[in-house]
C-alpha positions as CSV (number, residue, x, y, z in Angstrom):
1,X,1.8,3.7,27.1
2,X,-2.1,3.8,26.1
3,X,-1.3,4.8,22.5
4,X,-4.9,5.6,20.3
5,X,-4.9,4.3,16.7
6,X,-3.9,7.1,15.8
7,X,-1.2,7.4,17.0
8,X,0.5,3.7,16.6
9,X,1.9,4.0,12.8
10,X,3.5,7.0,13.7
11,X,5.0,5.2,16.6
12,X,5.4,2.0,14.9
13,X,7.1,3.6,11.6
14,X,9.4,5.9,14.0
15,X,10.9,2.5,16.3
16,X,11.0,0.2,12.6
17,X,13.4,3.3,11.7
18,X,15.8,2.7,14.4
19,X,15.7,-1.2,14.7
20,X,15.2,-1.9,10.5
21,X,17.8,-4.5,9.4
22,X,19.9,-3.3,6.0
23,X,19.0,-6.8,4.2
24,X,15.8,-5.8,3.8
25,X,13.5,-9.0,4.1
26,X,10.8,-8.9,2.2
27,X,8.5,-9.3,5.7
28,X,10.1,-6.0,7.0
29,X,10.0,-3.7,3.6
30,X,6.2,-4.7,3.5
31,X,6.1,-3.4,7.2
32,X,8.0,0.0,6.2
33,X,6.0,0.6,3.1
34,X,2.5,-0.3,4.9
35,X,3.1,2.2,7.9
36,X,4.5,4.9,6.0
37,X,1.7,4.7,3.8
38,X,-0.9,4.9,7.4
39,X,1.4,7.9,8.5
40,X,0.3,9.8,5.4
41,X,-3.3,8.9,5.7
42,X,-3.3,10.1,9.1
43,X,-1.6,13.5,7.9
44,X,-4.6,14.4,5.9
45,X,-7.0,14.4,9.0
46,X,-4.3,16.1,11.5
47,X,-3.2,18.9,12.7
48,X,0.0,20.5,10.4
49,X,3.0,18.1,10.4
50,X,6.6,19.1,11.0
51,X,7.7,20.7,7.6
52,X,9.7,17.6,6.8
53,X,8.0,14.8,7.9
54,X,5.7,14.0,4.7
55,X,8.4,14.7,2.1
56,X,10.8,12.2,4.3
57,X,7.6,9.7,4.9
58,X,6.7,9.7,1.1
59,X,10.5,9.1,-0.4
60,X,10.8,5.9,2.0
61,X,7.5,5.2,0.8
62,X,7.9,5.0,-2.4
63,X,11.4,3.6,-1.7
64,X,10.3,0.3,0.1
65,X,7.3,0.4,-2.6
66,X,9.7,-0.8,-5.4
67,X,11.6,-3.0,-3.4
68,X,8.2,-4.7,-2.5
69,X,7.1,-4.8,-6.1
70,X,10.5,-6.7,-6.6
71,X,9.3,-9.2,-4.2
72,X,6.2,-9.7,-5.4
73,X,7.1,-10.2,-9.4
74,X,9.9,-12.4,-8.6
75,X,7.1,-15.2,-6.5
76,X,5.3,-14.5,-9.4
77,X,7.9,-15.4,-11.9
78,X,8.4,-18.4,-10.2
79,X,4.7,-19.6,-10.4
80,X,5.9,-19.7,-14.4
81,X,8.7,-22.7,-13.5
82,X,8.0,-25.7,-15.8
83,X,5.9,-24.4,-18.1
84,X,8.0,-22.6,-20.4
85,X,11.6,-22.1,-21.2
86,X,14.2,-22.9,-18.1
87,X,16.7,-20.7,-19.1
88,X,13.8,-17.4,-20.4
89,X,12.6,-17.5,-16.7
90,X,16.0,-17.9,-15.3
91,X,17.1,-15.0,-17.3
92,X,14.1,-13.2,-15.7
93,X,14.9,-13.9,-12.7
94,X,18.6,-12.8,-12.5
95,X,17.3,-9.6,-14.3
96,X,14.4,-9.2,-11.6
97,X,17.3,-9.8,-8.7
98,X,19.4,-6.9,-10.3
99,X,17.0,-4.8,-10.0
100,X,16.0,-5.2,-6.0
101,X,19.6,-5.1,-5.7
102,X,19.7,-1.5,-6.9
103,X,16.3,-0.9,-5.5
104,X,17.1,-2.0,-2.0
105,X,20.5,0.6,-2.1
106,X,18.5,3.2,-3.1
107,X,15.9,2.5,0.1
108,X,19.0,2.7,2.4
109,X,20.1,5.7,0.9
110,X,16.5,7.3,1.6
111,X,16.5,5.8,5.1
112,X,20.3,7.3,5.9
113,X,19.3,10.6,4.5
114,X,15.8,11.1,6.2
115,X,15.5,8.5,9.0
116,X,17.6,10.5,11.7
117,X,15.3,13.7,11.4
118,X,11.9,11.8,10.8
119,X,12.5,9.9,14.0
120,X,12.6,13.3,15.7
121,X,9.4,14.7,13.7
122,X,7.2,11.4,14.3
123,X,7.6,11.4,18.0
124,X,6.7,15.7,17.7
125,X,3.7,14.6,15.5
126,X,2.6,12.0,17.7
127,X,2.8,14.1,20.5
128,X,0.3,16.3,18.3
129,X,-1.7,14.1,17.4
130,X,-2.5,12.7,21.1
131,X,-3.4,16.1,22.1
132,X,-5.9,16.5,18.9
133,X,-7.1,13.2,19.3
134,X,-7.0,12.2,22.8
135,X,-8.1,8.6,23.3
136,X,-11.6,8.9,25.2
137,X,-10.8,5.9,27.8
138,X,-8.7,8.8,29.4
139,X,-10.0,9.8,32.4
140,X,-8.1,13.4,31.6
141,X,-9.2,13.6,27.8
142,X,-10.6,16.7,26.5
143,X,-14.2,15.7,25.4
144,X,-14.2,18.7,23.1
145,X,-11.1,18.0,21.6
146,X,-12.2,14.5,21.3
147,X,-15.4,15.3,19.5
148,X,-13.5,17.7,17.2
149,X,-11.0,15.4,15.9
150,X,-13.8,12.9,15.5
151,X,-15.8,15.6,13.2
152,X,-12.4,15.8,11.2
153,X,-12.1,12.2,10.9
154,X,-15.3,12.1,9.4
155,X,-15.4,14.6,7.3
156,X,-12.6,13.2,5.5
157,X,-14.1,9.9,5.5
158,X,-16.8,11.5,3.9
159,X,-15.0,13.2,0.9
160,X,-12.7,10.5,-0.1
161,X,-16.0,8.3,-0.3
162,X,-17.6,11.1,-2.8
163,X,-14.4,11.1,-4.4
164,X,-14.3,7.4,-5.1
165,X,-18.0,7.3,-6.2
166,X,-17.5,10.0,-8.5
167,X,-14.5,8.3,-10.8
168,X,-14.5,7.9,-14.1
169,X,-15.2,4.8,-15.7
170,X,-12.2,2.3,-14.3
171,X,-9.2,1.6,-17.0
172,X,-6.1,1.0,-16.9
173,X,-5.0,4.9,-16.8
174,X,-6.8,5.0,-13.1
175,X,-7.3,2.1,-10.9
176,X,-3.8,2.3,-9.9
177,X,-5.0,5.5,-8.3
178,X,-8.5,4.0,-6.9
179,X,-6.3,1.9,-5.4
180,X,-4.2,4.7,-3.6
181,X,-7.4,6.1,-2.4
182,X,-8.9,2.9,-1.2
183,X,-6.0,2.3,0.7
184,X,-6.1,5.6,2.5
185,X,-10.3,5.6,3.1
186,X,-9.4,1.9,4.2
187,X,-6.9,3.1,6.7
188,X,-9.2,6.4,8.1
189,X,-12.3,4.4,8.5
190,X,-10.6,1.9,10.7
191,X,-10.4,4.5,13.0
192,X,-13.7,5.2,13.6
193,X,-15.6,3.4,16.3
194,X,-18.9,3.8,14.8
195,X,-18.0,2.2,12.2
196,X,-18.9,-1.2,10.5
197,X,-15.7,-1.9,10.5
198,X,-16.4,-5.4,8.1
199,X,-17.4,-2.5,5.3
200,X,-13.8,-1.0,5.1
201,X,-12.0,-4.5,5.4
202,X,-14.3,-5.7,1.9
203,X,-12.3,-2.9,0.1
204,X,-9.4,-5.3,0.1
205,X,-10.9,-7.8,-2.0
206,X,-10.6,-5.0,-4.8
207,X,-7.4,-3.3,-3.3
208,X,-5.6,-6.7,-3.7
209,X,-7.3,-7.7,-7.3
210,X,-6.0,-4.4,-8.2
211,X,-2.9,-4.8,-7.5
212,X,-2.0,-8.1,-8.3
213,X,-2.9,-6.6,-11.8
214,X,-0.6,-4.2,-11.2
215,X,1.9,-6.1,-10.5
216,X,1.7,-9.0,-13.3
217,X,1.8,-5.9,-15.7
218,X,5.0,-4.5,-14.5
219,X,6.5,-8.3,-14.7
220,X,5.3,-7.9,-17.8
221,X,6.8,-4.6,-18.9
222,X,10.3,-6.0,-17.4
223,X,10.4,-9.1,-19.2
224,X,9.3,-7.7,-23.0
225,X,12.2,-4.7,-22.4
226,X,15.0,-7.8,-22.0
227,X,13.1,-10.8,-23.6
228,X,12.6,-9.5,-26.9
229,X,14.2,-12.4,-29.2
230,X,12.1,-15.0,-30.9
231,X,13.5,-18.0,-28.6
232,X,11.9,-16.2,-25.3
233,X,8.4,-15.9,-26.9
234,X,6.6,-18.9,-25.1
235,X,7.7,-17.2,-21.8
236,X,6.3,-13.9,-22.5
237,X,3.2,-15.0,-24.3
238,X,2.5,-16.8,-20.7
239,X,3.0,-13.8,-18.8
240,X,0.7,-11.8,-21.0
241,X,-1.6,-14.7,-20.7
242,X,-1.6,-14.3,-17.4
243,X,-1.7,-10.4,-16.8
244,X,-5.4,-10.2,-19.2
245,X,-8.2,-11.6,-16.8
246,X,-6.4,-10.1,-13.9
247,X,-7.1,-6.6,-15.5
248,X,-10.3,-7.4,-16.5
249,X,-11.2,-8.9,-12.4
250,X,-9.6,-5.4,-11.5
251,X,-11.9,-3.8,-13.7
252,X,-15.1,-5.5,-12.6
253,X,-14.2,-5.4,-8.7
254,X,-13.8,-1.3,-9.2
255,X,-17.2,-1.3,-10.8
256,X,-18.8,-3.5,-8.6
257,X,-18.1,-0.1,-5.9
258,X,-19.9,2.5,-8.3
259,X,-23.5,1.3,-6.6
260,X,-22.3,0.1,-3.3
261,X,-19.0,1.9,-2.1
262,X,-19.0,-0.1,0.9
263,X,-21.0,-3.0,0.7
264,X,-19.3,-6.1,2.8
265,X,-20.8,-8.6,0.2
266,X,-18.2,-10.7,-2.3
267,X,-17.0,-9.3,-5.5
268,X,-16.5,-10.4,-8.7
269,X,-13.8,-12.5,-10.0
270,X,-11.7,-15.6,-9.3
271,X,-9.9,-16.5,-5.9
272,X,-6.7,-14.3,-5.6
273,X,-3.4,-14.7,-3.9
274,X,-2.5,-11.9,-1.6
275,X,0.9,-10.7,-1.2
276,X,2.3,-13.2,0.7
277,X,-0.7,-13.3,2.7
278,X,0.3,-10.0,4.8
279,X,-2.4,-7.3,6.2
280,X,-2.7,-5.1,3.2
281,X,-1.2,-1.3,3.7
């Protein structure tokens, strides 16, 4: 099947559904997360979904999200072994496992409850979607229809770009949704073929400074809520050592978009470490 890029999440979320192993590896939440997210990007420029599909899409969302946050703070934690208390971090990291435990039930929950139906409503949605956006290598394709989901497409490109140049000042209260948004313009402009497509792959630079902010923070927030005696100090001080510049290179890399929303060229701050060096959602 000659799928357009429109069309693959939908069909790559819909068969991860059917085949997704229950112990969750941290290579296949990433997966589930990442195309749910492109399925609701994709939404916004479509025709209307089936009544259920982005209320099912965005509760596995957000389910595999904490299980992937999990992930990532635990190899973070573990960046801390030998330079501060054995048994704080391994504390930590008992807590941190707990937690994706519980996390991980909840996901399978969400995928028993909604994955039958949304199987079902992605293969209807895709079907839409190919007739809205028929792939112009078709020797059959509409080229009115293909001109007019092209028009769509950039339209939206378009207003998520004013959007993001028209943010307030970047803080803590909203890159965390700059993010979100640079995710979604990241995933639309991919799909245009007139594109520079090197322009939308620079937003990762700040996508992943963001959120490996993000993500020291929330280590952060879980180890002062259970590390709060006087004997787990050094660990915590280290952790909040570590979570300061990355907020400030989060800062300076959402800035750095105010003049040039989609300049290619290097931004600021020190080398990062990607999530496990996966595609970013």
């Amino acid at each position: 099947m000659d799928l357009t890029p429109i069309e693959r999440p939908l069909r790559q979320l819909r068969k991860q559904l059917k085949t997704v192993d229950r112990n969750f590896a941290p290579e296949d939440v990433h997966k589930l997360r990442m195309r749910a997210h492109r399925v609701l990007a994709i939404a916004t420029i479509g025709p209307e979904p089936p009544r259920h599909l982005l209320p099912s899409v965005e509760a596995i969302r957000k389910a595999a999200g904490k299980v992937r946050d999990l992930d990532v703070i635990r190899d973070h934690a573990l960046t801390l072994a030998g330079q501060s208390s054995a048994t704080s971090l391994s504390r930590l990291l008992r807590r941190i496992g707990k937690l994706r435990t519980r996390a991980a039930a909840r996901l399978d929950k969400t995928l028993h409850r909604h994955g039958g139906r949304l199987r079902r409503d992605l293969a209807d949605y895709a079907r839409q979607l190919a007739a809205a956006f028929p792939s112009p290598r078709a020797t059959a394709a509409p080229a009115a229809s293909h001109r007019q989901g092209m028009m769509k497409l950039r339209r939206a490109v378009a207003q998520l770009r004013r959007e993001i140049a028209q943010r307030p000042e970047p803080g803590e209260a909203n890159l965390h949704d700059l993010r979100i948004r640079l995710k979604r313009l990241r995933v639309l402009g991919r799909l245009l073929p007139d594109q520079d497509q090197a322009r939308f792959a620079s937003f990762s630079t700040v996508i992943a400074q963001i959120g490996e902010w993000h993500d020291w923070r929330h280590l952060a927030t879980i180890a002062h809520k259970m590390l709060h005696t006087i004997r787990h100090a050094p660990l915590l001080a280290q952790i909040d050592a570590a979570a300061a510049p990355r907020l400030a290179r989060a800062i300076a890399a959402a800035r750095s978009l105010r003049t040039r929303p989609l300049a290619a060229s290097a931004l600021p701050g020190a080398k990062i470490h990607p999530r496990h060096n996966h595609p970013a959602a």
